[in-house]
N, C-alpha and C positions, 0 to 999 in steps of 0.2 A: 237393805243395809249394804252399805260400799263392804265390797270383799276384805278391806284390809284394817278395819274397824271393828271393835267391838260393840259400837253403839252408832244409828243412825246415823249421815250426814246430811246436812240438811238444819228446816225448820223444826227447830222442839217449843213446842205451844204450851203455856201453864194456864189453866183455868184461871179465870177473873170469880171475883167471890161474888156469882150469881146463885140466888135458892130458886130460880127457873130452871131445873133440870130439863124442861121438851125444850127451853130456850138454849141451853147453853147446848145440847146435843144438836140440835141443827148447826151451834155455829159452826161445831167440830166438823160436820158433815163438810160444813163450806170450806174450811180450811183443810180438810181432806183432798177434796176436790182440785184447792186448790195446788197441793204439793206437800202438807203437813206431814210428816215422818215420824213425829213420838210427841206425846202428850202426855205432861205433867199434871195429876190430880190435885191440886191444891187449896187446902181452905185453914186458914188462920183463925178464922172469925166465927167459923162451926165447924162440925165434922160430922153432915148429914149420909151414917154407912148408904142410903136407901141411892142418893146421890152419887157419892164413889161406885157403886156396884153399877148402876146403870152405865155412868162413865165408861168404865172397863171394858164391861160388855159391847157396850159401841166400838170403842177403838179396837176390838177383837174383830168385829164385822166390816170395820172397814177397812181393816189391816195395818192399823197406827201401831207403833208400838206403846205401851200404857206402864204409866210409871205414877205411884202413888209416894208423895210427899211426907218425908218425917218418922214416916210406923212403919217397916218392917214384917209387924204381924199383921196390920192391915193388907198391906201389898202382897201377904201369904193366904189370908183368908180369901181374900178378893180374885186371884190367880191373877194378879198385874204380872209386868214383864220384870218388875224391878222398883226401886225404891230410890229414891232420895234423902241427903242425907246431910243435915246443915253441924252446926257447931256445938249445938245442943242437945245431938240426937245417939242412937244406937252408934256404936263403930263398925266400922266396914267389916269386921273379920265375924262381930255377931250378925251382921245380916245376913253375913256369905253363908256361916253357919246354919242359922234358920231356913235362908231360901234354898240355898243350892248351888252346884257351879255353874246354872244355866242362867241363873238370875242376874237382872242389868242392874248394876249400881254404884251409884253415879253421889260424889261427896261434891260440897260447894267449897270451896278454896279461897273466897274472898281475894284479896292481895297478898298472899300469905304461900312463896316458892315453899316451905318446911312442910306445909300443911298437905301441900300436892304430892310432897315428895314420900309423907307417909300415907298419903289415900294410893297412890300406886305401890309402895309398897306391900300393903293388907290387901292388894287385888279390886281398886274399883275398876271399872268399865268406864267411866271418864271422871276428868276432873271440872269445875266448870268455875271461871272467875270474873267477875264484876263486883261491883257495876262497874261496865265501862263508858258511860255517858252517863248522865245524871237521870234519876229514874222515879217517876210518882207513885212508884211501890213503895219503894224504901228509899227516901230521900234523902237519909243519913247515912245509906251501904257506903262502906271504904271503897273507896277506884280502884280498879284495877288496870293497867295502863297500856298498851298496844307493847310496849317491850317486855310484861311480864307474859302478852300471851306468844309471843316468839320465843320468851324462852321457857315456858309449859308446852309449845310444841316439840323444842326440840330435845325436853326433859322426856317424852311419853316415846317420841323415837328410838332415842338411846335405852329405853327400856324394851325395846321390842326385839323379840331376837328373829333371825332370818326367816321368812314361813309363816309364822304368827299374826296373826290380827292385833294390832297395840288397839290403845286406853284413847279415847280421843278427849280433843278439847272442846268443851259446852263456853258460848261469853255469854252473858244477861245483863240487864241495864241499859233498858236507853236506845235500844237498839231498834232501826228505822230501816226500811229499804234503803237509804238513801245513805245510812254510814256503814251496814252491815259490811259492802264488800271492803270496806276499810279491814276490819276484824278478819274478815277470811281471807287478806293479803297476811296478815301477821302469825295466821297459823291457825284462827279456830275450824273446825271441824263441824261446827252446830250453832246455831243462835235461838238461844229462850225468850223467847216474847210474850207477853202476856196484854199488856193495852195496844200497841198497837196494833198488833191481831184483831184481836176477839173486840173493840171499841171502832176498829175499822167499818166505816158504810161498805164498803163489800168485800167480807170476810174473803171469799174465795181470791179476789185479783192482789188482795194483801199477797195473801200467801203465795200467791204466784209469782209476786216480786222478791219474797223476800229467795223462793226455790232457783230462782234463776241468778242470783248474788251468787249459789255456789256452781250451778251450773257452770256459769259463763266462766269462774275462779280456779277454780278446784279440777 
């Protein structure tokens, strides 16, 4: 984790809604391998615990950091690193409550500066906003636009005081090797990928591309 951060820099990977758990944990290995830095738990369409736990488990062995989507006491039962936390979900200040000050927790911001400005408020650990390209997860998500993430960057700064590790910026949607270092000119911190990751023929050289956007950048 970059010293001046309180959450990874780098690639943040969100599971694809695979029920091949030995499948989806090699892909993670691959995108380990290849540069992955934190991996987001995610399943809309079930919630196999047997799934999530192994999940965890892995990215504990391979040194990712593991962040479990939407539950709070999931990401407590499980020992994840942290939680995610959409529109619909716990508030930052009951997750901090239940997990801890060590806990990573990280709110989805959509297009929405108010929404960012009360997720740092209540203490998350990033803000994260998209889609910023169009995206066959959610292909109705609101955009979020290259000058909201310039000024979520320089919103999470000005809250940082001298010495302290600040809140960083997560973008999702849409995001390719090929426009990510667009995104990490304007201030992000992390890029969430889910298909073009883990849909990629080779998981690991994805990830390698997308680690070197920030290398070369950042």
């Amino acid at each position: 984790m970059s010293s001046n951060l309180r959450f990874p820099k780098g690639l943040y990977g969100i599971t694809p809604e695979w029920d091949d758990t030995d499948h989806l944990l090699a892909a993670i290995t691959a995108a380990a391998q290849g540069g992955l830095q934190a991996l987001q738990w995610r399943r809309k369409n079930a919630s196999p615990a047997d799934q999530a736990r192994r999940v965890i488990q892995h990215c504990r062995a391979l040194g990712v950091v593991s962040i479990v989507n939407d539950t709070p006491e999931l990401a407590l039962e499980l020992g994840a690193d942290g939680v995610h936390l959409g529109r619909d979900d716990a508030s930052v200040a009951h997750a901090r409550a239940l997990l801890g000050p060590d806990a990573l927790i990280g709110c989805s911001c959509y297009n929405e500066p108010d929404r960012a400005r009360a997720a740092l408020d209540a203490g998350a650990d990033y803000i994260a906003f998209g889609a910023v390209y169009p995206s066959s997860v959610k292909p109705n998500a609101p955009r979020a636009s290259l000058e909201l993430i310039r000024q979520g960057a320089e919103l999470v700064r000005s809250r940082c005081l001298p010495g302290q590790a600040r809140a960083a910026i997560v973008t999702i949607g849409g995001l390719t090797p090929e426009n990510t270092p667009t995104v990490v000119q304007a201030g992000a911190d992390s890029a969430a990928v889910i298909t073009a990751l883990f849909n990629a023929p080779d998981i690991q050289a994805a990830a390698q591309r997308y680690a070197a956007c920030f290398q070369a950048l950042n």
